[in-house]
C-alpha positions in Angstrom: 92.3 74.0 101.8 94.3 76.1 104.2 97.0 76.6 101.4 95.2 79.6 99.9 94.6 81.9 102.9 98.1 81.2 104.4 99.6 82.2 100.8 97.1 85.1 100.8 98.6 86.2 104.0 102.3 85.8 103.1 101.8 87.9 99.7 100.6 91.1 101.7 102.7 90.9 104.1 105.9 90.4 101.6 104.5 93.2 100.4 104.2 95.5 103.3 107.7 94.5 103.9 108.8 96.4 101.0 106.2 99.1 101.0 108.2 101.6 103.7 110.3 104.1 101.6 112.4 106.7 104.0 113.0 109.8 102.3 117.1 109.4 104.0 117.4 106.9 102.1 115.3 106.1 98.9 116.5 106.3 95.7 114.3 108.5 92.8 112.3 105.7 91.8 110.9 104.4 95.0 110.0 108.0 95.5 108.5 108.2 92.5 106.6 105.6 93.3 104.9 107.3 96.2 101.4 108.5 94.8 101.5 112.0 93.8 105.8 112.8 94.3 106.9 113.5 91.0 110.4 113.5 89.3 110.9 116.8 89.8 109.5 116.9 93.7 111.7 113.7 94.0 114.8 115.3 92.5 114.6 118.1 95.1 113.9 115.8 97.8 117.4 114.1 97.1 119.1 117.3 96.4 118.3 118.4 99.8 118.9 115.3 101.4 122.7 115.4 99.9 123.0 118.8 101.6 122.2 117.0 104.9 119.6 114.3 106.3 115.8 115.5 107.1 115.7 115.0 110.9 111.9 115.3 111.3 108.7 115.1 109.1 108.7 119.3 110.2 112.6 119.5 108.6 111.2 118.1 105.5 107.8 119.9 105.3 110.0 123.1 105.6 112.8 121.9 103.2 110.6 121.2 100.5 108.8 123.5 98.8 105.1 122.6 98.3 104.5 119.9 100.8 102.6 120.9 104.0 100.7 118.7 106.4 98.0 117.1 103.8 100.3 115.9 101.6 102.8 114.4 104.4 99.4 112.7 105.9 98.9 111.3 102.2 102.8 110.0 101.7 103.1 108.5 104.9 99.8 106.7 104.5 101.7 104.9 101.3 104.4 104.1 103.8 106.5 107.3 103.7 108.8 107.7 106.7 111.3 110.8 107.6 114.5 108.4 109.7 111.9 105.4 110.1 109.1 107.4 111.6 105.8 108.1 109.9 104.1 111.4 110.0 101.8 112.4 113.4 99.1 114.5 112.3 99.3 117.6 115.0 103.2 117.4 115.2 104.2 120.0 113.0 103.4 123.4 112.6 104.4 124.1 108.8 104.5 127.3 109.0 106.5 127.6 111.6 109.3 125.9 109.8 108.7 127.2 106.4 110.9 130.4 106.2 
């Protein structure tokens, strides 16, 4: 009888386990798999990342053209992370770091 909920358990947190994707270092697809990224917005995300790593969620509101602090509230709530941390709603001023 306590089979079910224990197995119940372990599936969602297997798959929590997997559900963190840090922009540093996802590949394409697990950012396309991030609710409303595309190919294209992933594509740019890893060209800029190969220029150099995003330090911050406000280095890669302001490197990527687009994003601001709605949508980085949205992909970190799907597990999005900028070097392992999510995104603080209040921590960035986008348009201070968009140029």
């Amino acid at each position: 009888m306590l089979k079910q909920p224990f197995a119940f358990l372990a599936a969602l947190s297997f798959t929590a386990a997997f559900a963190t994707v840090d922009v540093n270092k996802a590949s394409e697809a697990e950012l396309d798999g991030i609710k409303g990224l595309g190919p294209a917005t992933s594509r740019l995300i890893i060209a800029e990342r190969n220029k150099s790593d995003f330090k911050s969620w406000p280095d890669f509101i302001g490197r990527i053209k687009g994003l601001g602090d709605k949508s980085a509230a949205k992909f970190s709530a799907q597990g999005m992370t900028v070097g392992g941390a999510a995104y603080e709603a209040g921590t960035v001023d986008a348009k201070s770091t968009k140029k």
